[in-house]
PLY file of the C-alpha trace (Angstrom):
ply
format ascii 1.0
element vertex 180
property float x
property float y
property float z
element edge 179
property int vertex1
property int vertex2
end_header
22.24 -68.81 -28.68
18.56 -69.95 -28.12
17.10 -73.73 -29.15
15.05 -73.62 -32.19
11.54 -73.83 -31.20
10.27 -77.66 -31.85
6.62 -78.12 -33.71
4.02 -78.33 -30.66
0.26 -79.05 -31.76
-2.63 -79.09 -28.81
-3.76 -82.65 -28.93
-6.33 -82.48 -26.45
-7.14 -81.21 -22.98
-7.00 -84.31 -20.46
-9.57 -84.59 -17.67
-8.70 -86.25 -14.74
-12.12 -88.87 -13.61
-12.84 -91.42 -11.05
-13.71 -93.46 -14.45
-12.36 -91.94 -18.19
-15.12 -93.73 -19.90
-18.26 -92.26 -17.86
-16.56 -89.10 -18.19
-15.72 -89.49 -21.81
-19.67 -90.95 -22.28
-21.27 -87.60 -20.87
-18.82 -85.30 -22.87
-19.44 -87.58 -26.20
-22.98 -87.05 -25.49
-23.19 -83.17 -24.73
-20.96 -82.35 -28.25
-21.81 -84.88 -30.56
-17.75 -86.00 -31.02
-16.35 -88.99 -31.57
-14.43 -91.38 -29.88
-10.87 -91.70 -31.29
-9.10 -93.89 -28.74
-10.04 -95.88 -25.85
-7.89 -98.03 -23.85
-8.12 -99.25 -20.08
-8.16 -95.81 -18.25
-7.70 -94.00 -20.95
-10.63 -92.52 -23.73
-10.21 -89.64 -26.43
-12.76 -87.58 -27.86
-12.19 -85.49 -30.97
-14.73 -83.05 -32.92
-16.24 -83.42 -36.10
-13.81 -82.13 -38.36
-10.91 -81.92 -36.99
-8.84 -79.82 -33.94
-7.74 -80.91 -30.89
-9.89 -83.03 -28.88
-10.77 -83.82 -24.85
-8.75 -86.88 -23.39
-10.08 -88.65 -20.30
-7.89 -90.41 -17.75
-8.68 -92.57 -14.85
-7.36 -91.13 -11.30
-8.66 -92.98 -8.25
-7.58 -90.41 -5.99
-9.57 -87.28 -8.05
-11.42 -85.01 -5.73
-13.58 -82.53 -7.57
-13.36 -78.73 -7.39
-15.17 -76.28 -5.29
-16.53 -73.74 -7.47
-16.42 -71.05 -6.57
-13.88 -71.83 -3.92
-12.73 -71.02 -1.06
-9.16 -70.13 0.79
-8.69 -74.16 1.56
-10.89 -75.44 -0.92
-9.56 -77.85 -3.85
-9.02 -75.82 -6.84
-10.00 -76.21 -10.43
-6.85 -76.29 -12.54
-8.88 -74.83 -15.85
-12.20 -75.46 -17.03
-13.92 -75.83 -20.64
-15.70 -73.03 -22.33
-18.25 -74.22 -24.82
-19.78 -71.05 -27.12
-23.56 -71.77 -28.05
-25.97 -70.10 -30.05
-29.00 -70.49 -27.77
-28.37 -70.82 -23.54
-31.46 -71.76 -22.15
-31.69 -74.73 -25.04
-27.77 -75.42 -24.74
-28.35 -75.67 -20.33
-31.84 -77.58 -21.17
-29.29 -80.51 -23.18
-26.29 -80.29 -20.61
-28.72 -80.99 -18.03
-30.56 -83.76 -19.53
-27.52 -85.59 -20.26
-26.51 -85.28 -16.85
-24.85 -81.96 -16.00
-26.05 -79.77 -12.99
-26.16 -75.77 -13.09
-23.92 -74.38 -10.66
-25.85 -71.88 -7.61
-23.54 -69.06 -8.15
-24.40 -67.75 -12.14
-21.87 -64.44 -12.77
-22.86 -63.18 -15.70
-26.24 -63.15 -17.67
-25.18 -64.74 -20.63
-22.84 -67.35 -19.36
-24.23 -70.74 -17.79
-21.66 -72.31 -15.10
-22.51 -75.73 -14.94
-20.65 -79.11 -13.65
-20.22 -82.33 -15.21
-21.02 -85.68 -13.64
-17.60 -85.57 -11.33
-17.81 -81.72 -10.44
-15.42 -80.44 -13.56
-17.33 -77.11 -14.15
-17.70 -75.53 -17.34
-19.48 -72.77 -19.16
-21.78 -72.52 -21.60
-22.01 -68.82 -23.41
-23.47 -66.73 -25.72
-20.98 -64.56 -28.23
-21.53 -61.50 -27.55
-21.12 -60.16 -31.62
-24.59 -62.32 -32.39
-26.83 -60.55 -33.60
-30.01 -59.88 -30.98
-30.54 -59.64 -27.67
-28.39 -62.62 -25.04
-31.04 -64.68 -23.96
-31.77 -64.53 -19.83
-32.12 -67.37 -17.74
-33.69 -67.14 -14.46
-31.73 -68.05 -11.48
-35.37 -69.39 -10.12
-35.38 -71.26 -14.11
-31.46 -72.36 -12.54
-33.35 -73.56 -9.16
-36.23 -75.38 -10.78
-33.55 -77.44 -13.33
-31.29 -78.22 -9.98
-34.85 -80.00 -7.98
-35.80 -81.67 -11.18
-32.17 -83.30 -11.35
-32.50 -84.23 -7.32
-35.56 -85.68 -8.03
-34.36 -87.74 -10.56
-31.81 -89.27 -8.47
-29.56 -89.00 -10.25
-25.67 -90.30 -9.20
-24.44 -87.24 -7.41
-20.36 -86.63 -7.03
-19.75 -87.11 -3.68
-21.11 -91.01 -5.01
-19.43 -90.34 -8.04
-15.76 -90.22 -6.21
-17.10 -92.37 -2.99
-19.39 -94.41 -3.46
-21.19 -95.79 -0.47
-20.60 -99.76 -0.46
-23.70 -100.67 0.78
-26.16 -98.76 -1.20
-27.52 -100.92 -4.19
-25.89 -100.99 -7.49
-27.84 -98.78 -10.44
-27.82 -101.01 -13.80
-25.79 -99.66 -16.53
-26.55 -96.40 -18.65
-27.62 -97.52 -22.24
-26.45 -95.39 -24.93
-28.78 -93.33 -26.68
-28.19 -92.14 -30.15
-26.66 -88.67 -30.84
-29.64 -85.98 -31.27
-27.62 -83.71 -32.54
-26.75 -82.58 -35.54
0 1
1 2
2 3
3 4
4 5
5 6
6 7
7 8
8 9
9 10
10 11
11 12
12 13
13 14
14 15
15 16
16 17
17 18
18 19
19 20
20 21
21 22
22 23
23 24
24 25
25 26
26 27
27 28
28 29
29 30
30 31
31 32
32 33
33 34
34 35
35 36
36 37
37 38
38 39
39 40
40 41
41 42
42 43
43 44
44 45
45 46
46 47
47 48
48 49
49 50
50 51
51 52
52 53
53 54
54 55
55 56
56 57
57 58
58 59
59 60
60 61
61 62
62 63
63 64
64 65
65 66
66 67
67 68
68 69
69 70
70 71
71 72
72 73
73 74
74 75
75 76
76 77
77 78
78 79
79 80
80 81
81 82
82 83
83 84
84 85
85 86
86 87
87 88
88 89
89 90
90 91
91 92
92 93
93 94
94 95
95 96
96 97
97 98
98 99
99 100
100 101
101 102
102 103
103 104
104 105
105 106
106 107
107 108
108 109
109 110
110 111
111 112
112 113
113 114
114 115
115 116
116 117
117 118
118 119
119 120
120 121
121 122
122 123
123 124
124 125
125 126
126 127
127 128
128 129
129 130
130 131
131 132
132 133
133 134
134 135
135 136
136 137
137 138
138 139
139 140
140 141
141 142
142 143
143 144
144 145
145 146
146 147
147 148
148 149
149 150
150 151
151 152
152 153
153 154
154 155
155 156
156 157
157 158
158 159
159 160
160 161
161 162
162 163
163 164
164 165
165 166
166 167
167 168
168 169
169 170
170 171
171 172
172 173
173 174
174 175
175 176
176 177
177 178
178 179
């Protein structure tokens, strides 16, 4: 005799972070979704309309993946596919919100990038649109990677250990959501 099969619904996805909210912040920020629930540790995203959602939690001890890894190398336990209409303008806003392209690229229309703790995700193109998959560069790939070091921006190694002595950058501000 088997159990009857109880009612299971996806919630969310949970990503662990050395902070939920930055995390949360740069995901609200690259889709546009709304925070739901936010305690200490602890922040929920959920789309427009409806379906499950991304949950952030704080772990101190969180060490980002290597992608692609190696025999030795911390793993990624799953990562977050995102389908877009347009790459190059989909990589242009995960990178200005703070996302880096990843070296390795494997396919021509799919865009590996990482988040602001190493989480990597992809970006693609649906194959059944109509028209030609748009091709990005890796020297386009390259160029976007400088302009981010430039920028100085936080990297992860900072991210999950910060150096105590180095000064302190003052907080983000919040820009309103571009898109609609």
């Amino acid at each position: 005799m088997s159990t009857p099969r109880p009612s299971l619904t996806l919630s969310s996805t949970v990503l662990d972070a050395p902070d939920a909210a930055e995390l949360a912040d740069f995901y609200r920020r690259l889709l546009g979704w709304e925070t739901v629930q936010e305690e200490p540790g602890w922040v929920k995203l959920l789309p427009p309309g409806g379906g499950s959602g991304l949950g952030f939690q704080t772990e101190k001890a969180y060490v980002p993946p290597a992608w692609p890894a190696s025999p030795g190398d911390q793993l990624m336990m799953l990562h977050l596919d995102f389908e877009v209409t347009d790459l190059e303008t989909a990589v242009a806003h995960a990178v200005a919100e703070g996302a880096t392209p990843a070296e390795f690229q494997p396919q021509h229309d799919v865009r590996v990038l990482f988040d602001p703790v190493g989480h990597p995700f992809c970006l693609f193109v649906n194959e059944e649109a109509p028209g030609e998959p748009p091709v990005i560069s890796p020297e386009w790939v390259a160029e976007q990677t400088r302009e981010i070091a430039e920028q100085d921006r936080l990297t992860i190694q900072d991210a999950v250990a910060p150096d105590p002595s180095a000064p302190t950058a003052p907080p983000r501000q919040a820009e309103p959501d571009t898109l609609t």
